[in-house]
Backbone as JSON, one array per atom type, in Angstrom:
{
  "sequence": "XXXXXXXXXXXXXXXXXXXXXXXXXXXXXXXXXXXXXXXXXXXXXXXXXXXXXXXXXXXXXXXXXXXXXXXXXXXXXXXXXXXXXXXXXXXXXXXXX",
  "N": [[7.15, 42.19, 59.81], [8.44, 39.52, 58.4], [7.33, 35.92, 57.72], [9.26, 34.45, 57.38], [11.52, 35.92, 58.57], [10.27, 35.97, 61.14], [10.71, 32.58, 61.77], [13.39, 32.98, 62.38], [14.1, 34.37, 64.29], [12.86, 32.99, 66.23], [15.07, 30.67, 66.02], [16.96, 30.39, 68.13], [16.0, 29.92, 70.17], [14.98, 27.87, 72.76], [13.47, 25.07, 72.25], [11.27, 23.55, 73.3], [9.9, 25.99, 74.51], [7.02, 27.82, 75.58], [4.69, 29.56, 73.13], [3.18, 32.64, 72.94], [0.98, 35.32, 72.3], [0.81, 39.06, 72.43], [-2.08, 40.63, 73.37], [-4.28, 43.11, 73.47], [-5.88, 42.63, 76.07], [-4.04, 41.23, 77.34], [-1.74, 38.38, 77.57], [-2.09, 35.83, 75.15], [-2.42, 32.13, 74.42], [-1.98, 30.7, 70.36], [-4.55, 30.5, 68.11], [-5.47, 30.02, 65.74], [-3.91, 30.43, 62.51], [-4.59, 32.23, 59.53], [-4.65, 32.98, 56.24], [-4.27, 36.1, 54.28], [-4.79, 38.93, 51.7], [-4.18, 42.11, 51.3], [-4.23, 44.9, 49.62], [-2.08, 43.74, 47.13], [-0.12, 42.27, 49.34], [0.59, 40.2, 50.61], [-0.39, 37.89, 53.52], [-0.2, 36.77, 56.54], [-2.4, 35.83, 59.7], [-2.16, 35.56, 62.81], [-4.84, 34.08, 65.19], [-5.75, 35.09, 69.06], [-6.66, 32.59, 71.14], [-8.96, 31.88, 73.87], [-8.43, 30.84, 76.05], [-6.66, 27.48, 77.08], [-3.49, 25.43, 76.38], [-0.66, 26.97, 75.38], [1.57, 26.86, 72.02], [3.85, 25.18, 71.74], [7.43, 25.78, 70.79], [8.48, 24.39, 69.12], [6.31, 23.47, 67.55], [4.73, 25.5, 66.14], [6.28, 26.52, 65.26], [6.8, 24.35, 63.12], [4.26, 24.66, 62.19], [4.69, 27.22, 60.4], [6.88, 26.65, 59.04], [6.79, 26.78, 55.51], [7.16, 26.92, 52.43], [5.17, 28.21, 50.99], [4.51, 30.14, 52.62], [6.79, 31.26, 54.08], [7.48, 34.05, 52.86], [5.51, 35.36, 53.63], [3.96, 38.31, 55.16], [3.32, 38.75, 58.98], [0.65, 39.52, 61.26], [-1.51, 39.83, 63.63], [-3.94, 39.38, 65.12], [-6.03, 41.91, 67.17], [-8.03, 43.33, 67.03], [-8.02, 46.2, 66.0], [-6.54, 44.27, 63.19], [-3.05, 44.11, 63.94], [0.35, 44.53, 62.85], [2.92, 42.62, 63.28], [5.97, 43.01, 65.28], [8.22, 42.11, 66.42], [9.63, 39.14, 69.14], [9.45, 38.84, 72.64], [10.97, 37.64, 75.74], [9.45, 36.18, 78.3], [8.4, 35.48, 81.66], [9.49, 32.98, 81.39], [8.15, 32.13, 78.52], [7.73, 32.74, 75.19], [6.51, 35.69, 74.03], [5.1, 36.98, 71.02], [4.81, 39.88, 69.79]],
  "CA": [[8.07, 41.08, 59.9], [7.64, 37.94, 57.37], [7.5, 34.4, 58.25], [11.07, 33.6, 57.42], [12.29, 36.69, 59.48], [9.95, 35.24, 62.49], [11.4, 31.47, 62.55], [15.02, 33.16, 62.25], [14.36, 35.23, 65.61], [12.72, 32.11, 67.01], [15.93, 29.3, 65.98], [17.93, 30.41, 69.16], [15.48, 29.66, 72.04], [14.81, 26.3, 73.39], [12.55, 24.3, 71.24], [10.13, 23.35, 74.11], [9.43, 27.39, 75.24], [6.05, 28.17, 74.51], [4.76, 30.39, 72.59], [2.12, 33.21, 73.19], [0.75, 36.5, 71.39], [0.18, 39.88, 73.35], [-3.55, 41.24, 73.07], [-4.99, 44.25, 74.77], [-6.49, 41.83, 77.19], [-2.65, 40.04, 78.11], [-1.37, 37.81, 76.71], [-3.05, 34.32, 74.76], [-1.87, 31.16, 73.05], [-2.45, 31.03, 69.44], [-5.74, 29.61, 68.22], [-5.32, 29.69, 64.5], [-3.71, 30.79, 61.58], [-5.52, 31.96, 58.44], [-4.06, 33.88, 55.12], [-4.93, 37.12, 53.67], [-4.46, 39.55, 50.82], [-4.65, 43.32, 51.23], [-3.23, 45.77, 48.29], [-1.44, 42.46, 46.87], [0.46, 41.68, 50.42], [0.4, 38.28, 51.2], [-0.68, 38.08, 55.23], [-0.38, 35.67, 58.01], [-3.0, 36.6, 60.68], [-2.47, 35.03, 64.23], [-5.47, 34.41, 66.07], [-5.58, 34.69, 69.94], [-7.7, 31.75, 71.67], [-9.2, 32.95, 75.37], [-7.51, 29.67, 76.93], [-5.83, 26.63, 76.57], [-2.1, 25.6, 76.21], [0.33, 27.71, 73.81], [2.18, 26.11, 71.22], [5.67, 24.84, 72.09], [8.34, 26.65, 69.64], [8.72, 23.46, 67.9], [5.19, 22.99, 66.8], [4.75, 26.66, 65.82], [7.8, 26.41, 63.7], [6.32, 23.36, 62.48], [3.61, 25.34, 60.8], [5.31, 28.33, 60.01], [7.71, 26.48, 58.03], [6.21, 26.02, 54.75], [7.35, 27.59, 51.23], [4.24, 29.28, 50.55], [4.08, 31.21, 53.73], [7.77, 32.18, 54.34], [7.18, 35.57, 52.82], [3.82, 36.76, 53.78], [3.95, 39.16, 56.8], [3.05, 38.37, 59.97], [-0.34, 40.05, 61.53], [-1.54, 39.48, 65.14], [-5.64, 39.67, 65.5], [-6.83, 42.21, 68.02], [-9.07, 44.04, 67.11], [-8.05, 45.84, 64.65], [-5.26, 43.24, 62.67], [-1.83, 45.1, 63.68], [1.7, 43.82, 62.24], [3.83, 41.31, 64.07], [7.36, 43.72, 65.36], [8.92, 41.34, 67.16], [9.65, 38.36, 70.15], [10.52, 39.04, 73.99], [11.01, 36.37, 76.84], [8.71, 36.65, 79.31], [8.11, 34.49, 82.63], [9.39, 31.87, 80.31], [7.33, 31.86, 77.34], [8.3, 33.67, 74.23], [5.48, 36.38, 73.4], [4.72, 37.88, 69.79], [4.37, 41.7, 69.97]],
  "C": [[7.46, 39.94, 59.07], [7.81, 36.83, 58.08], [8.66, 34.18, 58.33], [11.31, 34.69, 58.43], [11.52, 36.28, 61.01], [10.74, 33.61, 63.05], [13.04, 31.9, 62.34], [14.98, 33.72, 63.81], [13.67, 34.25, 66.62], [14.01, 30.77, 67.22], [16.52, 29.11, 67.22], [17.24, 30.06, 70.55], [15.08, 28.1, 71.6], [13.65, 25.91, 72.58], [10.99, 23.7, 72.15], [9.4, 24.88, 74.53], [7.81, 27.34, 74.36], [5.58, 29.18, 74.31], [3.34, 31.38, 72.83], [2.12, 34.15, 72.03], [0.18, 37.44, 72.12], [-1.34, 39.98, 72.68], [-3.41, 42.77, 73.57], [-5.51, 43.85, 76.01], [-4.99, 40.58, 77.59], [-2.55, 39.4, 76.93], [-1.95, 36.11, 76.02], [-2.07, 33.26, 73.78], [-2.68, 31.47, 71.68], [-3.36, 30.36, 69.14], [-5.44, 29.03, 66.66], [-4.83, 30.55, 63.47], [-4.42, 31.31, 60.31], [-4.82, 33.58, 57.48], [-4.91, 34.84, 54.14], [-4.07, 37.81, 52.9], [-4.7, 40.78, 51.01], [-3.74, 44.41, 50.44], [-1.99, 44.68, 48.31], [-0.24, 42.22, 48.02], [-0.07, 40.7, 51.1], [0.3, 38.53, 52.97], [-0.73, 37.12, 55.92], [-0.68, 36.32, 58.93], [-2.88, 35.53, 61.72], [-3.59, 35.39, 65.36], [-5.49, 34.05, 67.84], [-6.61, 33.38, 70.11], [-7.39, 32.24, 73.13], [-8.5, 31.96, 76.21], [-7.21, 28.86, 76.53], [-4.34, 26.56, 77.04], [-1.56, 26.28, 75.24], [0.95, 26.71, 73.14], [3.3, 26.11, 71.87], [6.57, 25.54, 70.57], [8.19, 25.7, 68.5], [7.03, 23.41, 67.49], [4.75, 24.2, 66.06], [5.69, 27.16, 64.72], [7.75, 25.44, 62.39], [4.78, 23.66, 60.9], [3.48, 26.22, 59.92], [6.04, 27.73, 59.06], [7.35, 25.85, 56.97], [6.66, 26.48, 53.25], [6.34, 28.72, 50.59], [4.1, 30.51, 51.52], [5.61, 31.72, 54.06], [8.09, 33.23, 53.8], [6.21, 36.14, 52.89], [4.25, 37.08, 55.33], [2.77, 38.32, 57.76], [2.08, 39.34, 60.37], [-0.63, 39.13, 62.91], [-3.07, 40.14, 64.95], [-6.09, 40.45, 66.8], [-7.56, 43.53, 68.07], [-8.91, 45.99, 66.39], [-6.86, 44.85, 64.31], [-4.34, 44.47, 62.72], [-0.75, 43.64, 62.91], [2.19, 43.34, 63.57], [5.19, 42.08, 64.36], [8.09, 42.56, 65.74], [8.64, 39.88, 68.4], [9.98, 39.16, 71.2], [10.16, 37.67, 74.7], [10.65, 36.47, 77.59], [7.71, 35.87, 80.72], [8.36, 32.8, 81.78], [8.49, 31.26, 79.21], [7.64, 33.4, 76.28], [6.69, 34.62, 73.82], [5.92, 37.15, 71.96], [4.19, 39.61, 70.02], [4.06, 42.19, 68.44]]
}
């Protein structure tokens, strides 16, 4: 999934929901972002952080939405870097799968 196809499947939920990313160990807010190249595919890797608050949709959208990054795929950090499939809604907070 690319960046633009992530804030298109995020526009429809509530702008305050916040936002998580499954693991193997549950689920975590995001800690940080950081861009990679592997056989010339542009990458956006989401890293978990072990606690904290999650991002709210809007602030997450806020850094997602940028010109350089709305076509690099989406990547999720755990251990090894998988791809990003999809959102679900879950005790009220949107998780990344």
């Amino acid at each position: 999934m690319r960046v633009i196809d992530l804030l298109a499947l995020l526009s429809d939920y509530n702008q305050n929901t916040p936002v998580q990313m499954a693991t193997r160990d549950g689920r975590r807010a995001i800690a940080r972002l950081t861009l990679d190249e592997v056989l010339e595919e542009p990458r956006l890797i989401l890293h978990p952080q072990a606690g904290g608050h999650p991002h709210k949709l809007w602030e997450l959208a806020i850094l997602l939405d940028r010109p350089d990054l709305r076509l690099r795929y989406v990547y999720l950090e755990d251990a090894p870097v998988r791809p990003a499939f999809g959102v679900q809604l879950r005790d009220g907070a949107l998780v990344l799968n």
